[in-house]
matplotlib code that plots the C-alpha trace (Angstrom):
import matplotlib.pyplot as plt

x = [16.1, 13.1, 12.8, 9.6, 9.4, 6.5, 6.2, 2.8, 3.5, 1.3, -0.8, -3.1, -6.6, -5.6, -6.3, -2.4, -3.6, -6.7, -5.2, -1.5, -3.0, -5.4, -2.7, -0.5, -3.6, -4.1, -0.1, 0.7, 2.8, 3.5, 2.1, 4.4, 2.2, 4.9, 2.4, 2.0, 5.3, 5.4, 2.2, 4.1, 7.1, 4.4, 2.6, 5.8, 7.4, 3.9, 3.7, 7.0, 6.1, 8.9, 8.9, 7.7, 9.3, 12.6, 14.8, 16.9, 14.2, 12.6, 15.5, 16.1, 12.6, 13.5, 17.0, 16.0, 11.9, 11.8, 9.3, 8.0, 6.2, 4.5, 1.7, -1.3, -4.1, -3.1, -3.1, 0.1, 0.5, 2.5, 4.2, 6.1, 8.4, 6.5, 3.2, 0.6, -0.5, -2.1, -5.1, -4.2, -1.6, -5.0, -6.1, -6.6, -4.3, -1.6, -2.3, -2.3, 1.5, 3.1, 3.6, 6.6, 7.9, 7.6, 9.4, 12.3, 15.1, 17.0, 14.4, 12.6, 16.3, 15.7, 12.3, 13.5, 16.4, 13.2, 11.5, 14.5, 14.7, 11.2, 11.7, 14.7, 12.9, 10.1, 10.0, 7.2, 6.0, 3.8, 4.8, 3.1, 3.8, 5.2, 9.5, 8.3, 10.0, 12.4, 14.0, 13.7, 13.6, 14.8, 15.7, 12.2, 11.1, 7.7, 6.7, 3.5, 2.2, -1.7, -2.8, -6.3, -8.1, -8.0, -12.0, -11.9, -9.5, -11.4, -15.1, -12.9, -11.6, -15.0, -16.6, -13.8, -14.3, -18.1, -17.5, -15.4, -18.4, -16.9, -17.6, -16.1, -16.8, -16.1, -13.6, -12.0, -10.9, -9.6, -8.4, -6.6, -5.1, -4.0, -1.8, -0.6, 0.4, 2.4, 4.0, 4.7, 6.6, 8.2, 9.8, 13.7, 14.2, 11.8, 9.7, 6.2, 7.2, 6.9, 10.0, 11.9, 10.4, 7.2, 3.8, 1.6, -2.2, -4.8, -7.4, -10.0, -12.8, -11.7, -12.9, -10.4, -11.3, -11.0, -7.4, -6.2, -7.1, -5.2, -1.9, -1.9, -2.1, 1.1, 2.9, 1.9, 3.1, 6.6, 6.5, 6.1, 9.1, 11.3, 10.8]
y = [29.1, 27.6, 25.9, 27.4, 31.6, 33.5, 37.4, 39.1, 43.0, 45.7, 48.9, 48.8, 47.2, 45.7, 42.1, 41.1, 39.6, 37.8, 36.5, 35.5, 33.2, 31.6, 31.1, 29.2, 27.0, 26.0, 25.4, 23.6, 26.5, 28.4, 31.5, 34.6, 37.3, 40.5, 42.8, 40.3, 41.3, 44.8, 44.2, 42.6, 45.2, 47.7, 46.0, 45.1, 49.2, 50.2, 47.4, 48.9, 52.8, 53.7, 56.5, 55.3, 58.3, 56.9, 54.7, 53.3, 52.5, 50.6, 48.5, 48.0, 46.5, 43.9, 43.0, 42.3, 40.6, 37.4, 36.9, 33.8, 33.1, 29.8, 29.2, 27.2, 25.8, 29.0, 31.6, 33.2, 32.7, 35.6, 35.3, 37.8, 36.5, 33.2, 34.8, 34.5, 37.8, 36.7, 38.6, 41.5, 42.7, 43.1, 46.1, 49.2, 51.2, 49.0, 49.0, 53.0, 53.0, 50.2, 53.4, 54.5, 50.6, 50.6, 54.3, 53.4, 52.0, 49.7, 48.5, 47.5, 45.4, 43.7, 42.5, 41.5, 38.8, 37.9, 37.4, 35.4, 33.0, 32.3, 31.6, 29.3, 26.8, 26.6, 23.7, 26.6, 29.8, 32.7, 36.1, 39.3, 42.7, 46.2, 45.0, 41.7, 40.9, 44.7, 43.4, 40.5, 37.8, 39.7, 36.1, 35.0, 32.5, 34.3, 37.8, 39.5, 42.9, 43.2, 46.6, 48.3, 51.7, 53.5, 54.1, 50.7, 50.0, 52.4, 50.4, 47.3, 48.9, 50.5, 46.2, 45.5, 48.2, 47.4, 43.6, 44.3, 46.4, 49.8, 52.1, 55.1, 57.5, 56.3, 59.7, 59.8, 56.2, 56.6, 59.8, 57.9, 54.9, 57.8, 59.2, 55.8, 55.0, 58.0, 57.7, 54.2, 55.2, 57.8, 55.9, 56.1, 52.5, 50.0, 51.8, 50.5, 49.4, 46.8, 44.5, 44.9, 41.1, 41.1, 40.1, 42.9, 42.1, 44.6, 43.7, 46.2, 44.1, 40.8, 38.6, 37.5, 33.9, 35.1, 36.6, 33.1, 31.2, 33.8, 33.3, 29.6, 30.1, 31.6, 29.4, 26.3, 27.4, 28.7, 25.2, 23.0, 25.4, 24.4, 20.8]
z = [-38.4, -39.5, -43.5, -44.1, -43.1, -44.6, -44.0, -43.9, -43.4, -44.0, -42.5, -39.6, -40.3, -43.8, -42.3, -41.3, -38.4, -39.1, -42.2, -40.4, -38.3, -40.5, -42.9, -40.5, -39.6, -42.8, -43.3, -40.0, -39.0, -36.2, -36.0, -34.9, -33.4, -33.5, -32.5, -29.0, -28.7, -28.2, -25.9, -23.5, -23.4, -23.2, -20.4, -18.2, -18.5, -17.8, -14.6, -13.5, -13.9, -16.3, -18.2, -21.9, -23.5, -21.8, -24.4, -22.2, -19.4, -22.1, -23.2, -19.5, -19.1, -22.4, -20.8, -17.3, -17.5, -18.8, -22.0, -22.8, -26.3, -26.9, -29.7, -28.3, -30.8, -33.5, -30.4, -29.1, -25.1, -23.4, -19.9, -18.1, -15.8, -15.7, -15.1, -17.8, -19.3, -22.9, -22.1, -20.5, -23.4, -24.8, -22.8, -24.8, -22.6, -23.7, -26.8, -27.0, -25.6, -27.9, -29.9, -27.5, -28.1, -31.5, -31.8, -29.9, -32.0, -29.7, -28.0, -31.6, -32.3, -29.1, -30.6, -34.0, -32.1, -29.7, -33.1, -34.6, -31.5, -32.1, -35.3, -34.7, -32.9, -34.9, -38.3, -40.3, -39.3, -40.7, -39.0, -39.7, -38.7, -40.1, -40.8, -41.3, -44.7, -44.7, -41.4, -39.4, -42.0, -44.8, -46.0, -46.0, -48.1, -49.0, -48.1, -48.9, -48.1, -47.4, -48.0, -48.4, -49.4, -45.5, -45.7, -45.7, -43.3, -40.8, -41.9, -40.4, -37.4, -36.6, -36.4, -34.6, -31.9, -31.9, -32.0, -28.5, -26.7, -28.3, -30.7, -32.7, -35.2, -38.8, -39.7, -36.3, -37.0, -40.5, -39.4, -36.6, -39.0, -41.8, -38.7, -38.0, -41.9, -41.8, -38.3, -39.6, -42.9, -41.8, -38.7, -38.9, -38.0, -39.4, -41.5, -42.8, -46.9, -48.8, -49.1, -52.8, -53.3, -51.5, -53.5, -52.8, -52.3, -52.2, -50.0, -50.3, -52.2, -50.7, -47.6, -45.5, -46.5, -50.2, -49.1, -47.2, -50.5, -52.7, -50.0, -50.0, -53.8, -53.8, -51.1, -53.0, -56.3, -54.5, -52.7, -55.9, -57.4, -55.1, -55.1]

ax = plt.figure().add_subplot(projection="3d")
ax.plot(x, y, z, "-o")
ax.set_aspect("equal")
plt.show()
C-alpha cells in the first residue's frame, strides 16, 4: 500500500474533484480518480448492452473486461481491454447511468479492490470520492470531507454545465444534487458520511485555490508530526 494515502470524500459539486487533483500536484502524488472508475464500468455494460438494473450482469462486466488505470501529467488515463476510452467515460449518458454502478453492492466491492491495487503500486496518492475514508482506505493517513451549502453546490454545477456548451436551470440542478445527497446517504453499502476521523471543511465561501492551501495546511502539519 502506498506510505502516504489522503481521502477527499464529500457530496457532488463541493469541489472533491477539482481540489483532489490539485492537491496531488502540489504533493507529488498520484491522483486516484474513483469516480473514472465507475465511468468505465458504466461505459463497458453500456458497450455490451447489459441490463444496468442487472447486478450480476454488472459484476460480470468487472470480472471479464480488463481496466487499466494509469495517471498521466495529474490526469487519470482509462483503457478497456487495451483500448483507450479517457474521453468517452466523459459522455453525459455515462455519466447518468454510473448511478446503477454505484447502487449495486458487489459490483461497488469490486471497485474498492480495483481502488486498493491502484493504491498498492503507487509511493503517494490523493483519492477522492463518496467511501473514500468510510471504506477503501479506512486506514488512511489523512481524510477530509469537502462539503458546501447545495445553492452553492448547484451555482458550481450550473458553470460547469455552461463551461461544457450546456446549460440548466439553477433549481432543477440543486433540486437534482439534493436527490443525489440523499440517494447517497441513504445507500445501504457505502453511504455518503464523513469518516469518524475525517477533518471536515466547508467550502461554501472558499476558492478552490483557497481550499488546496487550507489541505496542504493540514497534510504538512500531520507530516512534520510524524517525523
Amino acid at each position: 500500500m502506498a506510505d502516504l494515502i489522503i481521502t477527499i470524500d464529500g457530496p457532488a459539486a463541493s469541489g472533491k474533484s477539482t481540489v483532489a487533483r490539485l492537491l496531488a500536484h502540489k504533493l507529488d502524488a498520484s491522483f486516484l480518480d474513483t469516480g473514472a472508475m465507475y465511468r468505465a464500468v458504466t461505459l463497458a455494460a453500456m458497450r455490451a448492452g447489459v441490463d444496468l438494473s442487472d447486478e450480476q450482469k454488472l459484476l460480470d462486466i468487472t470480472q471479464t473486461c480488463e481496466f487499466q488505470f494509469s495517471v498521466k501529467a495529474g490526469k487519470m488515463t482509462v483503457r478497456i481491454d487495451n483500448t483507450d476510452v479517457t474521453e468517452q467515460i466523459r459522455n453525459p449518458e455515462v455519466t447518468a447511468n454510473a448511478r446503477y454502478i454505484a447502487a449495486a453492492p458487489r459490483v461497488r466491492e469490486e471497485l474498492v479492490q480495483m481502488q486498493r491495487r491502484f493504491a498498492a503500486d503507487r509511493h503517494k496518492i490523493v483519492t477522492e470520492g463518496r467511501d473514500q475514508g468510510t471504506v477503501a482506505f479506512d486506514d488512511a493517513d489523512i481524510k477530509f470531507y469537502l462539503t458546501a451549502d447545495p445553492a452553492e453546490r448547484a451555482r458550481r454545477r450550473q458553470a460547469e454545465l455552461q463551461g461544457e456548451s450546456g446549460a440548466g436551470n439553477l433549481q432543477q440542478i440543486q433540486k437534482a444534487i439534493e436527490e443525489r445527497d440523499k440517494s447517497d446517504e441513504s445507500r445501504a453499502v457505502g453511504p455518503l458520511k464523513p469518516a469518524e476521523d475525517a477533518i471536515i471543511v466547508d467550502t461554501t465561501n472558499m476558492s478552490i485555490e483557497q481550499v488546496v492551501e487550507k489541505l496542504a495546511g493540514y497534510v504538512k502539519e500531520k507530516c512534520s508530526k510524524k517525523t
